[in-house]
KEDREN-192575 format. One record per residue (C-alpha): residue number from 0; residue in three letters; x, y, z. Coordinates in nm, 4 decimals. Layout:
 pos code        u        v        w
 NUM  ALA        X        Y        Z
...
END
This chain:
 pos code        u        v        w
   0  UNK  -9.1792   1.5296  -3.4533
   1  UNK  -9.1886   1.3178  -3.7665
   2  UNK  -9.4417   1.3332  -3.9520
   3  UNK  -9.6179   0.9600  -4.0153
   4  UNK  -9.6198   0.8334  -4.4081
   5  UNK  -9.9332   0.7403  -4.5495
   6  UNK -10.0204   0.3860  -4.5947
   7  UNK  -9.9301   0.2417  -4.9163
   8  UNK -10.1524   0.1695  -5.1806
   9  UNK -10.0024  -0.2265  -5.2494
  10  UNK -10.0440  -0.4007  -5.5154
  11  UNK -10.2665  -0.7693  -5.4177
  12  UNK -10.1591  -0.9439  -5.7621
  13  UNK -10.0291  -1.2595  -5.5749
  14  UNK  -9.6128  -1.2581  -5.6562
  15  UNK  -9.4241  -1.5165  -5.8516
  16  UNK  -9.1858  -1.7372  -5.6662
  17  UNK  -8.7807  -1.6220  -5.6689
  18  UNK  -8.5715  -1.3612  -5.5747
  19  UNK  -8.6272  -1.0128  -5.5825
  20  UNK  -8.3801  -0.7689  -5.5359
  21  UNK  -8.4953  -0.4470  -5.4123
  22  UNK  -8.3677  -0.0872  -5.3591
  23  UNK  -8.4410   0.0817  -5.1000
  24  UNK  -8.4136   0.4727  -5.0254
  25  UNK  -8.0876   0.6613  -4.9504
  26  UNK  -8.2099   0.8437  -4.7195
  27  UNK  -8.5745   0.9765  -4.7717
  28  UNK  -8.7870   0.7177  -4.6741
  29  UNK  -9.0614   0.8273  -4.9383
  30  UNK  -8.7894   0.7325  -5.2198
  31  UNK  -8.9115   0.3680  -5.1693
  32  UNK  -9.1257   0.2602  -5.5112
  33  UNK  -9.4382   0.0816  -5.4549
  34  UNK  -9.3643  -0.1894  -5.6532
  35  UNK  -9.0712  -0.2656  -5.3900
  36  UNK  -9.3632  -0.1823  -5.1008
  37  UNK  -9.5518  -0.4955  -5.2807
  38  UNK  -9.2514  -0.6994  -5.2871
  39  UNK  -9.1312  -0.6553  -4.9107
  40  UNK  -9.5371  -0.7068  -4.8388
  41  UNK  -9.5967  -1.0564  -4.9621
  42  UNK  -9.1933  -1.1991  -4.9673
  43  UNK  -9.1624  -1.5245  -4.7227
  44  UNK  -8.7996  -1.4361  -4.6546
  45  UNK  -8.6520  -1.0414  -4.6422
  46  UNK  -8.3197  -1.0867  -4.6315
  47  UNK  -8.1174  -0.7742  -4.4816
  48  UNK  -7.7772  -0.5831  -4.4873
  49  UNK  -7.8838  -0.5095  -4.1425
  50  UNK  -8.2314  -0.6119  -4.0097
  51  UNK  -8.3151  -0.2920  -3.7595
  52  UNK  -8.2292  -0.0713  -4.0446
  53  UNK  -8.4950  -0.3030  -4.2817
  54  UNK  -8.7100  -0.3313  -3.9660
  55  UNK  -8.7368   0.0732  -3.9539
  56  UNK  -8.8591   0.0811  -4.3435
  57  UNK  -9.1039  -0.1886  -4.2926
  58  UNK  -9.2405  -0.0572  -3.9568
  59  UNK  -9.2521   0.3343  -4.1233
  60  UNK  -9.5355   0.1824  -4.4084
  61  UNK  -9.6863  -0.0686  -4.1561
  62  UNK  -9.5373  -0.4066  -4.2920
  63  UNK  -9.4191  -0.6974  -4.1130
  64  UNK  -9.1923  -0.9819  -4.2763
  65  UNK  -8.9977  -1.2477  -4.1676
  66  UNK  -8.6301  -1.1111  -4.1793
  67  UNK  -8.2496  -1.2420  -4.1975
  68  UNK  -7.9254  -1.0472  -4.1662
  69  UNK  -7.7260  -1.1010  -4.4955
  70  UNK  -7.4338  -0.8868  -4.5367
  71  UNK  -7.1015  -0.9049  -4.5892
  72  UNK  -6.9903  -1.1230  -4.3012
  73  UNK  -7.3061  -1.3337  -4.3169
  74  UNK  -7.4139  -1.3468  -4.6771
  75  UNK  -7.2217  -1.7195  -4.6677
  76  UNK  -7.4520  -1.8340  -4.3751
  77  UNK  -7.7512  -1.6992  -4.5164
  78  UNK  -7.6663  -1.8595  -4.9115
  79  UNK  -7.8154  -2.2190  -4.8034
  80  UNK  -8.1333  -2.1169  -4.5985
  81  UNK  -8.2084  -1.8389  -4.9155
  82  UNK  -8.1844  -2.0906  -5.1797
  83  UNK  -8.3432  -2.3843  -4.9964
  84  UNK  -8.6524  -2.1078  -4.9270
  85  UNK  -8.6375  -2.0777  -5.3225
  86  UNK  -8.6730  -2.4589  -5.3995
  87  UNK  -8.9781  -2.4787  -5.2145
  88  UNK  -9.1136  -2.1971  -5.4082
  89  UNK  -9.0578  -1.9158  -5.1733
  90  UNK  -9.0787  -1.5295  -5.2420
  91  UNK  -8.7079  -1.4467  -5.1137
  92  UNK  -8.6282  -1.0267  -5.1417
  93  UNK  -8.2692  -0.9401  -5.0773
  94  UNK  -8.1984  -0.5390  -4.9435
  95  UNK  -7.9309  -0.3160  -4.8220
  96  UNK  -7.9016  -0.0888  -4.6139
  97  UNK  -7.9780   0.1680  -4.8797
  98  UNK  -7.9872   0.1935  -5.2506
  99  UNK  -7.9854  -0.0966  -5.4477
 100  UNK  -7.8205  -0.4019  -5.3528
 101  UNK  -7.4707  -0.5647  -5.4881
 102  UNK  -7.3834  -0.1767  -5.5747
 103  UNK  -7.0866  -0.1989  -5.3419
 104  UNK  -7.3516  -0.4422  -5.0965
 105  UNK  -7.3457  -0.7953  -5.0720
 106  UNK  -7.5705  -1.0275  -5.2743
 107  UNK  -7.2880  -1.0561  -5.5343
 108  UNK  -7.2831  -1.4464  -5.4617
 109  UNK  -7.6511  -1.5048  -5.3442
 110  UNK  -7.7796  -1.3655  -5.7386
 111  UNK  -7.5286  -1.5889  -5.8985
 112  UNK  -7.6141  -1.9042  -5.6788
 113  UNK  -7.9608  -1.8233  -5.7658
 114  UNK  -7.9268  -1.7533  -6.1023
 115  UNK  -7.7280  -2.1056  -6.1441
 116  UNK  -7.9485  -2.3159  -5.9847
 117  UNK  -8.2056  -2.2020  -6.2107
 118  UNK  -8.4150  -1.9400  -6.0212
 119  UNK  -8.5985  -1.6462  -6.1387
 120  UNK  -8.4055  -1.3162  -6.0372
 121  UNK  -8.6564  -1.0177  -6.0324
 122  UNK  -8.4158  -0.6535  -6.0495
 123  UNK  -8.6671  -0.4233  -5.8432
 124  UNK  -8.5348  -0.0635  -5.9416
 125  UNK  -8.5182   0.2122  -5.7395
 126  UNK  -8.2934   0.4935  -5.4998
 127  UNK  -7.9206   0.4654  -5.5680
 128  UNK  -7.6423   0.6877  -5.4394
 129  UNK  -7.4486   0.6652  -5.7400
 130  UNK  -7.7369   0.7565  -6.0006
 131  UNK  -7.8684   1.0045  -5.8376
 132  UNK  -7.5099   1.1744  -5.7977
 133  UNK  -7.4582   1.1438  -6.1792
 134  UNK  -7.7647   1.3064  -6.2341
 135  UNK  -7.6780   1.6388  -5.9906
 136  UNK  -7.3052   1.6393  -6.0985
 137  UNK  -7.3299   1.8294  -6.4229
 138  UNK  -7.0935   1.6429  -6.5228
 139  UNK  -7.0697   1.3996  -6.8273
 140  UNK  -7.3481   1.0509  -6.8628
 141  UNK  -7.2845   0.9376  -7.2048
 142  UNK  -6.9940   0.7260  -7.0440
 143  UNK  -6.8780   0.6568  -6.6638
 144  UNK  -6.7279   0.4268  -6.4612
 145  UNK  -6.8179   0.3031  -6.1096
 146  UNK  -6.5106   0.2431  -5.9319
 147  UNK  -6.6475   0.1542  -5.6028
 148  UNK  -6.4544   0.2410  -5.2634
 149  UNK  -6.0946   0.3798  -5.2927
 150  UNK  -5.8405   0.1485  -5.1009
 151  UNK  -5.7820   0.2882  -4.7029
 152  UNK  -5.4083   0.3549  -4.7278
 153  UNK  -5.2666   0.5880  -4.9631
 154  UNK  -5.0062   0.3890  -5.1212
 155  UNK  -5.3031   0.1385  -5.3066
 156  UNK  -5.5361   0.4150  -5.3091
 157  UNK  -5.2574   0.5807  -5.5431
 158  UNK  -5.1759   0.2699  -5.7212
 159  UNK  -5.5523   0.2036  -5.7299
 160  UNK  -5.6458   0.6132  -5.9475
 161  UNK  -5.3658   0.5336  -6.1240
 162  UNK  -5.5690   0.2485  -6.2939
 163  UNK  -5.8501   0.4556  -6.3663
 164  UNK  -5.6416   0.7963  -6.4651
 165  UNK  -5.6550   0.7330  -6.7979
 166  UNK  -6.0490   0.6345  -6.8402
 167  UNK  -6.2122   0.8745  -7.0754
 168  UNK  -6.5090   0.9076  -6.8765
 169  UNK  -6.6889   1.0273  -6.5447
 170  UNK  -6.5025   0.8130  -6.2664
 171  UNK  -6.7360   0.7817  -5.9738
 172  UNK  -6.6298   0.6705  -5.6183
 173  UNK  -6.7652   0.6203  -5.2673
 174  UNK  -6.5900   0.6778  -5.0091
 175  UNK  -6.5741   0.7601  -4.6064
 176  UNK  -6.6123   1.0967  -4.4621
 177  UNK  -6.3047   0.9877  -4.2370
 178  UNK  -6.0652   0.9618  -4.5277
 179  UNK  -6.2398   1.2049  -4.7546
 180  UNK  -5.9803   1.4574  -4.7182
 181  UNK  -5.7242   1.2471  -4.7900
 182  UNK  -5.8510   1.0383  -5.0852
 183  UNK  -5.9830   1.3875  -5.2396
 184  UNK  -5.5874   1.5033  -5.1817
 185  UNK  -5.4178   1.1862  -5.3754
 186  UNK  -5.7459   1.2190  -5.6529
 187  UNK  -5.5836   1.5177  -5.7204
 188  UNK  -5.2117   1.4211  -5.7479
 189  UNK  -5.2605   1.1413  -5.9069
 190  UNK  -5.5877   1.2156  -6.1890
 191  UNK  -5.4774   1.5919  -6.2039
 192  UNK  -5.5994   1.8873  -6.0174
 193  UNK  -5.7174   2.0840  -6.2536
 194  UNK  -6.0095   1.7989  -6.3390
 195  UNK  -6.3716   1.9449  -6.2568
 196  UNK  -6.5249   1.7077  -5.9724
 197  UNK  -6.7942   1.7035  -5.7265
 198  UNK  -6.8334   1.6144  -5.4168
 199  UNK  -7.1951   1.4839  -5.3092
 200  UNK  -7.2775   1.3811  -4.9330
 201  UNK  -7.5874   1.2787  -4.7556
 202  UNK  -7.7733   1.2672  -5.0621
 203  UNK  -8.1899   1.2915  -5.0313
 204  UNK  -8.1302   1.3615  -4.6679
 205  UNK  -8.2044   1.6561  -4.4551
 206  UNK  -7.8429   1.7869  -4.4662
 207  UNK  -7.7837   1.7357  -4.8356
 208  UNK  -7.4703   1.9099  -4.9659
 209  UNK  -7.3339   1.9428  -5.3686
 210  UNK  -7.0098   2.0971  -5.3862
 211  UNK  -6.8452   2.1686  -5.7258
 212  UNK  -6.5221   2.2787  -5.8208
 213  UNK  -6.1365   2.1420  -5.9113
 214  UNK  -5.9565   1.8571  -5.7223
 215  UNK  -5.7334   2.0930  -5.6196
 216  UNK  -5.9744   2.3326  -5.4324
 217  UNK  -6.1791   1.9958  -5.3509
 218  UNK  -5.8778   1.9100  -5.1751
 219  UNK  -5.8382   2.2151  -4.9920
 220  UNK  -6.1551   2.2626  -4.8894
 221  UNK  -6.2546   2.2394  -4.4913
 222  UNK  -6.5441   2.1672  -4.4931
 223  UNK  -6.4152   1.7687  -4.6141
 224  UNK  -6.1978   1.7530  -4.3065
 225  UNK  -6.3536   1.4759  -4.1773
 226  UNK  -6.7687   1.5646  -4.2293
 227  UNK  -7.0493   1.2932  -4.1769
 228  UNK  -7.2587   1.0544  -4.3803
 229  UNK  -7.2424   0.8918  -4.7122
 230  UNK  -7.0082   1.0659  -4.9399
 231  UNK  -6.9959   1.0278  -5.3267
 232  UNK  -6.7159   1.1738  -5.5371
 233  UNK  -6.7301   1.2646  -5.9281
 234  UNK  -6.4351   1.3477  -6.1045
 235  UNK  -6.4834   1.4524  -6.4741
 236  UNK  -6.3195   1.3130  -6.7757
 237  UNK  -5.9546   1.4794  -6.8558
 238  UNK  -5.8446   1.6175  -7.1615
 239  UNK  -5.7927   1.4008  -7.3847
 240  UNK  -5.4712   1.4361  -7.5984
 241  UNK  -5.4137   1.3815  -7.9323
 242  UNK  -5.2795   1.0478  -8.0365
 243  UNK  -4.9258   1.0636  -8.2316
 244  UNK  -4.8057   0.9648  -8.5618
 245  UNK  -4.6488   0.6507  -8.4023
 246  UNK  -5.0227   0.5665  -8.1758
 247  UNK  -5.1755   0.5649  -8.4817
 248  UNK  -4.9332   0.3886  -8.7108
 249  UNK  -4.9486   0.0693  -8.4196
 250  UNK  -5.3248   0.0922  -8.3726
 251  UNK  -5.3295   0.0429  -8.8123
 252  UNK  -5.0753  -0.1996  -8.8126
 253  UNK  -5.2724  -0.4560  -8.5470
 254  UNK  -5.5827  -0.3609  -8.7552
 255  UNK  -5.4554  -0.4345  -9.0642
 256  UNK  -5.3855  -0.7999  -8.9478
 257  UNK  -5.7381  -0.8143  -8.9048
 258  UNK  -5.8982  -0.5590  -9.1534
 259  UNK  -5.8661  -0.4214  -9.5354
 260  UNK  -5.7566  -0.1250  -9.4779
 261  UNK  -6.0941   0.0838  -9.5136
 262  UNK  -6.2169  -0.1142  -9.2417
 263  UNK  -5.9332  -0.0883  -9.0353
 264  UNK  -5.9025   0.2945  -9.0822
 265  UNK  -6.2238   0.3197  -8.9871
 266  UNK  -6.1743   0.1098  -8.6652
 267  UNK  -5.8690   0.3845  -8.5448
 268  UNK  -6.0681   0.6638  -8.6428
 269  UNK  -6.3071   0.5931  -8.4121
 270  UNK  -6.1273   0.4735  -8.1292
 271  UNK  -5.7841   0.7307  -8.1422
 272  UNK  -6.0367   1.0605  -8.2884
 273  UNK  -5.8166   1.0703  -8.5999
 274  UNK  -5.9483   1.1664  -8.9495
 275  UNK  -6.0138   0.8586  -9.1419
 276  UNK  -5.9404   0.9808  -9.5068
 277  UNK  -5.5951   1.0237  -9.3709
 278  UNK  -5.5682   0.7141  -9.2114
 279  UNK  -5.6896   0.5268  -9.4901
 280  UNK  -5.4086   0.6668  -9.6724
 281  UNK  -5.1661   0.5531  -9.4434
 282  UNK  -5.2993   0.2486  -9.4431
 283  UNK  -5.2561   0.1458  -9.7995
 284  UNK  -4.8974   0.2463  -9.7298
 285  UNK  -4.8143   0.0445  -9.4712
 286  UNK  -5.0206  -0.2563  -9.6488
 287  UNK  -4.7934  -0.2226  -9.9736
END
């Protein structure tokens, strides 16, 4: 049997009119902040991916609220009532489902209507899949890119890494335990199977799995046959390669259009890893 959550300790400052946007846990209910607890507790609208799932939250710490479905399908028919709530001065919190809303959620429109119309958009931080996957990964922070959900067939899917193959950071993706096996298999034909990657799936839940390893044994593995719940996939930076005579001689000449040549050595140094002495040299050669 479950065991019940305390009641939370909220917060009775009264709350400022306009739209919140709230994360909500992954999967461990006791992820939820309290500031989003105060939020949900005094909003005049909760509007919800899916209201049973924001029902369940709400009913685990005792709260009631009026609530709205809002998600993909829906998010247009919900747009007018949210932002009419907000001109009378409503409290309006947007959720999903889980995590933080507009990370591959709706809400994308509703926060720009708002924000154009000249509302106040509160950002209430909290649980997201794709943080807390960076964070177990091992892999490198300094730079990554979200890329979202792979395409379903294989042929975009391919075209769709191809895009990204080339990124010199941590590429992380969501994706379906259904086509896990599959997307892991073109990850590693088309971004290279020797690339270090990790596989994270039903993170903060009771059956919380971190595999490591290469795409290629990724892609070989079993155990992603077709396995449950919410999936996210790392893949590490690849190698980078050093940038040719002829890279470097293009990058200085459409810097030098721009640049005295210190300036613009300095500008390729940086971005193609070269040394900049010798590409200040090079420079004042191809200025003369």
């Amino acid at each position: 049997m479950a065991r019940a959550l305390p009641p939370p300790v909220l917060d009775d400052a009264p709350l400022a009119p306009g739209l919140y946007v709230v994360a909500t846990p992954i999967g461990n209910l006791r992820d939820v902040t309290l500031r989003a607890l105060d939020v949900l507790a005094q909003a005049d609208l909760v509007l919800a991916e899916d209201t049973r799932v924001a029902a369940k939250l709400l009913s685990a710490y005792g709260l009631t609220a009026r609530l709205e479905r809002c998600d993909e399908h829906g998010e247009a028919r919900a747009l007018p009532k949210a932002l009419a709530a907000l001109e009378a001065g409503q409290r309006v919190a947007l959720v999903s489902d889980a995590g933080t809303p507009l990370v591959s959620d709706p809400g994308f429109r509703l926060v720009k209507a708002a924000a154009e119309a000249g509302h106040p958009v509160f950002p209430i931080p909290g649980a997201s899949a794709l943080l807390a996957g960076l964070s177990a990964a091992g892999l490198p922070t300094d730079r990554f890119l979200f890329a979202g959900f792979p395409p379903p067939k294989s042929a975009a899917r391919r075209t769709f890494l191809a895009e990204v193959a080339g990124v010199r950071a941590t590429l992380v993706f969501f994706e379906g335990g259904s086509r896990l096996a599959a997307s892991l298999a073109d990850m590693a034909e088309v971004l290279g199977g020797e690339r270090e990657a990790v596989v994270c799936r039903e993170l903060t839940k009771l059956y919380e799995t971190i595999v490591r390893g290469r795409l290629s044994e990724l892609a070989a593995d079993p155990r992603f046959e077709a396995p449950k719940g919410e999936i996210v996939v790392l893949v590490g930076p690849g190698r980078e390669t050093e940038a040719s005579a002829a890279d470097a001689d293009a990058a200085l000449a459409e810097a030098l259009a721009r640049l005295k040549p210190a300036d613009a050595a300095a500008e390729v140094a940086k971005a193609l890893g070269l040394p900049r002495r010798d590409l200040y040299r090079r420079a004042l050669e191809l200025k003369r």
